[in-house]
C-alpha positions in Angstrom: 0.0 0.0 0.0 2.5 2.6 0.7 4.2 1.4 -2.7 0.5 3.1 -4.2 1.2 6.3 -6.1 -0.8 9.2 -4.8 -2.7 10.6 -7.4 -2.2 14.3 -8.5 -5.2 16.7 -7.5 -6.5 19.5 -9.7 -4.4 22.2 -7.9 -1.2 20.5 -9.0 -2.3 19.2 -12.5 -2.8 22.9 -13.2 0.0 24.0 -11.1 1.9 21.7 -13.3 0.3 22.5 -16.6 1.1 26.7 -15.7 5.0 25.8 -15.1 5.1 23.8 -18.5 3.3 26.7 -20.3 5.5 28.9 -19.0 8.7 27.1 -20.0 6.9 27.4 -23.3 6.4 31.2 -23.8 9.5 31.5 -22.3 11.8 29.4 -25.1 9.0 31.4 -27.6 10.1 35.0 -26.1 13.8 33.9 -26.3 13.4 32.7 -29.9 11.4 36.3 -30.6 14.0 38.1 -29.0 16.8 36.5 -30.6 15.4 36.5 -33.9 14.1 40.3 -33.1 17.9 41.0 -32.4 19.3 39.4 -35.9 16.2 41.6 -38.3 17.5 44.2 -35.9 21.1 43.8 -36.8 20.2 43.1 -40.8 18.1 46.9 -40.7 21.2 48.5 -38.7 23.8 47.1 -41.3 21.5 48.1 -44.5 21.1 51.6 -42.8 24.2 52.1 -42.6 24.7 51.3 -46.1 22.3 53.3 -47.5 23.9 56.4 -45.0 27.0 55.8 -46.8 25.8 55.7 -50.1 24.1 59.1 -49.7 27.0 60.7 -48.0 29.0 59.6 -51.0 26.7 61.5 -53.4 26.5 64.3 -51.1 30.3 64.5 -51.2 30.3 64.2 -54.7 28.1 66.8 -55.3 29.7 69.0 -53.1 32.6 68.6 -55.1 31.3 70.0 -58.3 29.4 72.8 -56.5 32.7 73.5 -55.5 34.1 73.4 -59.1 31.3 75.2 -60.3 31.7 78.2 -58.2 35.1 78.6 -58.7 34.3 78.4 -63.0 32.1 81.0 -62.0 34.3 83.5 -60.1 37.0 83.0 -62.8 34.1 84.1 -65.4 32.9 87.1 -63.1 36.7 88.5 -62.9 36.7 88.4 -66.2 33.3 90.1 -67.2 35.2 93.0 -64.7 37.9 93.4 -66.0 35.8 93.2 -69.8 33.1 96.0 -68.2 36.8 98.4 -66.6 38.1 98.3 -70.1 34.7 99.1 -71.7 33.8 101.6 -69.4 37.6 103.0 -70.0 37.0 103.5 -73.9 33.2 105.1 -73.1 34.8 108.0 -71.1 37.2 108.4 -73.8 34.1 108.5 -76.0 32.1 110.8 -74.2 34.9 113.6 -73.5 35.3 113.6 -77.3 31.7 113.9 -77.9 31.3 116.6 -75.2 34.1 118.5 -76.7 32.5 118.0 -80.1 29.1 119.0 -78.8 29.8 122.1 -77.3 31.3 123.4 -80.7 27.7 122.0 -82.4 25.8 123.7 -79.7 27.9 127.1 -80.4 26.7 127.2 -84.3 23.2 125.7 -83.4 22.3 128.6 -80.8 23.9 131.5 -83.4 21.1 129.4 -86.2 18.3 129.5 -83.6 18.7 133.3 -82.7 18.7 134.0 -86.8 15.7 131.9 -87.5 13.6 133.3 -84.1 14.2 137.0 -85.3 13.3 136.4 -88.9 9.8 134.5 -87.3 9.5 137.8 -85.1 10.1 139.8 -88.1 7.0 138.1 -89.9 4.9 137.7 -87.4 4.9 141.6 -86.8 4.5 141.9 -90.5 1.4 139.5 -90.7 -0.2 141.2 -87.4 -0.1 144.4 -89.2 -1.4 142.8 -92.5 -4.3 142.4 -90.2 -5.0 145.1 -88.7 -5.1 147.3 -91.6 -7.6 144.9 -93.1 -9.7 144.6 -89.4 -9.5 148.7 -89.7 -10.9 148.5 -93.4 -13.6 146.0 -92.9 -14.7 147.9 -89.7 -15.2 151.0 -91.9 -16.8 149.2 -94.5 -19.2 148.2 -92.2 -19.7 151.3 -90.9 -20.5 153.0 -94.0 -23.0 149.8 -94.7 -24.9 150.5 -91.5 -25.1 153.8 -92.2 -26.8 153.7 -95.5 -28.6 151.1 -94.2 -30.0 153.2 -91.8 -30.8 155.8 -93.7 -32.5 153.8 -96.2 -34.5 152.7 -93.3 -35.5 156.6 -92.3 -36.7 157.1 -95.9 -38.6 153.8 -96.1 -40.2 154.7 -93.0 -41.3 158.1 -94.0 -42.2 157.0 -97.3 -45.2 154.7 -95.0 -46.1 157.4 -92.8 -47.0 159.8 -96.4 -48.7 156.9 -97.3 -50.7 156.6 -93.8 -51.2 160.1 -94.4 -52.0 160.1 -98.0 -54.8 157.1 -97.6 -56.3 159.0 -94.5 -57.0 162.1 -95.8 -57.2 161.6 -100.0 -58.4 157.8 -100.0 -60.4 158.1 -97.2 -62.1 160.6 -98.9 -62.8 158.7 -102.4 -64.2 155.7 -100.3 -66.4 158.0 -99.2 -67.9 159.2 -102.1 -67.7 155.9 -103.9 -69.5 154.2 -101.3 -72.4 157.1 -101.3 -72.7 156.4 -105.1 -72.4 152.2 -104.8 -74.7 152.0 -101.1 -78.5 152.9 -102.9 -77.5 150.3 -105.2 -76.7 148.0 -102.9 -79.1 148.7 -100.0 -81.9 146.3 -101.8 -79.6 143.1 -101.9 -78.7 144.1 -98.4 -81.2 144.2 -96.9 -82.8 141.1 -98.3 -80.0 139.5 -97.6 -80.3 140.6 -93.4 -84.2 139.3 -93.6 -83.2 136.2 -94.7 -80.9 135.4 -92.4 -82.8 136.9 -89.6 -85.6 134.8 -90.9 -83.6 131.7 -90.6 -82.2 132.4 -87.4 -85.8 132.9 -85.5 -86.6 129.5 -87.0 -83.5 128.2 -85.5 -84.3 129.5 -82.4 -88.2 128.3 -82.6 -87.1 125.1 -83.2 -84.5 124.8 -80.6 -87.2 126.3 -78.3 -90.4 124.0 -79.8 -92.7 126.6 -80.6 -93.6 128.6 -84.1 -91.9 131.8 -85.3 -94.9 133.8 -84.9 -94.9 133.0 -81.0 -91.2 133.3 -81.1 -91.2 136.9 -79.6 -93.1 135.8 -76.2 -90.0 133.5 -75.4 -87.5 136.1 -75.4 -84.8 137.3 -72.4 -82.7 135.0 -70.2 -86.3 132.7 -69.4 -87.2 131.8 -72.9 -86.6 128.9 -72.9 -88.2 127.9 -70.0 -91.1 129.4 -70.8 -91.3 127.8 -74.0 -91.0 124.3 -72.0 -93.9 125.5 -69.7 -96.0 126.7 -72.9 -95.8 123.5 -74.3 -96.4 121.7 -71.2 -100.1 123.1 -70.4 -100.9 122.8 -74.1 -100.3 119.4 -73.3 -102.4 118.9 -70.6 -105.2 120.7 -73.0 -104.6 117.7 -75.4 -105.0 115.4 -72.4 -108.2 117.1 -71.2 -109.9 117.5 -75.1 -109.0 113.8 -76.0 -110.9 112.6 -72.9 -107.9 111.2 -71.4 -108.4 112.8 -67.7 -112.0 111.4 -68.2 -111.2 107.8 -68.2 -108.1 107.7 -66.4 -108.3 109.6 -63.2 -104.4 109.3 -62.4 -104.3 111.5 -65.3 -106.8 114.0 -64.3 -105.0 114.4 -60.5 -101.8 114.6 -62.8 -103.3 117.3 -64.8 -104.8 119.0 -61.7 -102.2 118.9 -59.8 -99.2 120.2 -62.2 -101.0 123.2 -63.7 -101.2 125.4 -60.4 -97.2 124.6 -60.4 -97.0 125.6 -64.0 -98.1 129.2 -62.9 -96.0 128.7 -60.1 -93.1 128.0 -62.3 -93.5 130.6 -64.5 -93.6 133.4 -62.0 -90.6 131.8 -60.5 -88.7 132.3 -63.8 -89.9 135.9 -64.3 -88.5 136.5 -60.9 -85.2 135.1 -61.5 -84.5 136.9 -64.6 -83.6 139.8 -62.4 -81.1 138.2 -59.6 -77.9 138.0 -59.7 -76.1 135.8 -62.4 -75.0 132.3 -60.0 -78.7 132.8 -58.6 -80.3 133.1 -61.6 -78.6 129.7 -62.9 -79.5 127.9 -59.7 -83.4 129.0 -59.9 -83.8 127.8 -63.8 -81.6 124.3 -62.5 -84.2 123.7 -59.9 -87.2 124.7 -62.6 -85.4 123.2 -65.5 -85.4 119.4 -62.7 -88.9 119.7 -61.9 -90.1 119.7 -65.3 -87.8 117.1 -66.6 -90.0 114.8 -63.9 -93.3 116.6 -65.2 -92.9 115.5 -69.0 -91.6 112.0 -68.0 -95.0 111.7 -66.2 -97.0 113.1 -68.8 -95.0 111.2 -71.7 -96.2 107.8 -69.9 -100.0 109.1 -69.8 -99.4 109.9 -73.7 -98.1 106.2 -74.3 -94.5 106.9 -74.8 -92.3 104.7 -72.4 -89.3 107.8 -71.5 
């Protein structure tokens, strides 16, 4: 029996299977880290490669930037020394020109002064050209005016003789020609002023609705109205001869009723024809409404729809 091999519990299986796991990881992490450390290495070398490579080129280039500048320093020393002996010959140049100048300028001044004066000279000449002719034409004007002026004066007076002429001498000769022509003309004349006189008082007694031989009652500033209120009660006549008031009695308290205002109308315009003008006009409105109502009434006893 105490031969018997106690069997593991649960605690120590797992105690055991955490150690064994843990050897594990730990041979993993070493193989990580030691292969870590080689790709490590391999990057650090193929760095350092690449470092020297570019410093190589850098160097390289440096080398002909070098070259370059001193080309260019070589070629700018020369350019100066190109632009001293240039600049040398143009001051050589210039002094000569100067020199040569000032001798032009002496002759071109003396040329300018001879051609100013003779432009002087002329222009005096042409101003007094012009004012001799100005001075001409101004007195040539002047003498124009004046004989236009005078012509005026005698055209003037030659009018006024005529005025005079034609108010004393022709006045007279119309005159006595028209005493001669006017008995000879008088008959024509006057027929001529009847007929239009005639034709007027029929325009007016038509306008007004009444015959030329009553034409003379409807006279002054009321004619008119009175000529409206003539017709009126001859209307009212027709309505009482025809028998109308004596079958219809609306028509007979029409006709009984509106005569008395006739009268009453008619006195008003007699009355008015003395006022004043705005109350004058305002009277013959208020007649002139009243009988527009009137005939509307008495055209619907007459059968006539107004």
């Amino acid at each position: 029996m105490g031969l018997l091999r106690r069997k593991p519990s649960a605690g120590e299986r797992a105690a055991e299977a955490t150690r064994e796991a843990a050897v594990t990881a730990s041979g993993h992490v070493q193989d990580a880290i030691g292969a870590a450390s080689v790709r490590v290495r391999e990057a650090a070398d193929t760095t350092r490669e690449r470092a020297d490579t570019a410093a190589g080129k850098l160097s390289r280039k440096a080398d002909k930037a070098r070259a370059r500048a001193e080309a260019a320093g070589k070629r700018a020393d020369k350019a100066t020394r190109r632009a001293g002996k240039r600049a040398e010959v143009a001051s050589k140049r210039a002094r000569k020109a100067a020199g040569n100048t000032a001798t032009q300028l002496g002759g071109t001044v003396d040329k300018a002064s001879l051609k100013a004066d003779r432009k002087i000279a002329k222009m005096q000449t042409k101003a007094e050209t012009g004012a001799r002719k100005a001075e001409a034409k101004a007195q040539n004007n002047a003498t124009k005016a004046q004989l236009k002026s005078e012509q005026n004066q005698f055209k003037q007076a030659e009018r006024e003789r005529q005025a005079r002429e034609w108010n004393a001498a022709k006045a007279k000769r119309y005159i006595a020609v028209g005493r001669i022509v006017a008995p000879l003309l008088a008959p024509y004349a006057m027929a001529a002023a009847g007929t239009l006189r005639h034709r007027w008082d029929d325009h007016r007694s038509r306008r007004l609705g009444v015959s030329p031989d009553e034409l003379g009652g409807y006279s002054g500033r009321g004619g008119q109205l009175h000529a409206r209120l003539s017709r009126i009660a001859r209307s009212f006549d027709e309505l009482e001869a025809d028998g109308t008031t004596g079958r219809d009695t609306g028509a007979k308290r029409f006709v009984e009723t509106n005569r008395p205002r006739l009268h009453d109308f008619a006195a008003a315009v007699r009355a008015a024809e003395q006022m004043p003008a705005h109350r004058r006009k305002t009277a013959y409105r208020a007649v002139s409404n009243d009988l527009d109502r009137i005939e509307v009434e008495l055209l619907s006893f007459l059968g006539v729809r107004a």
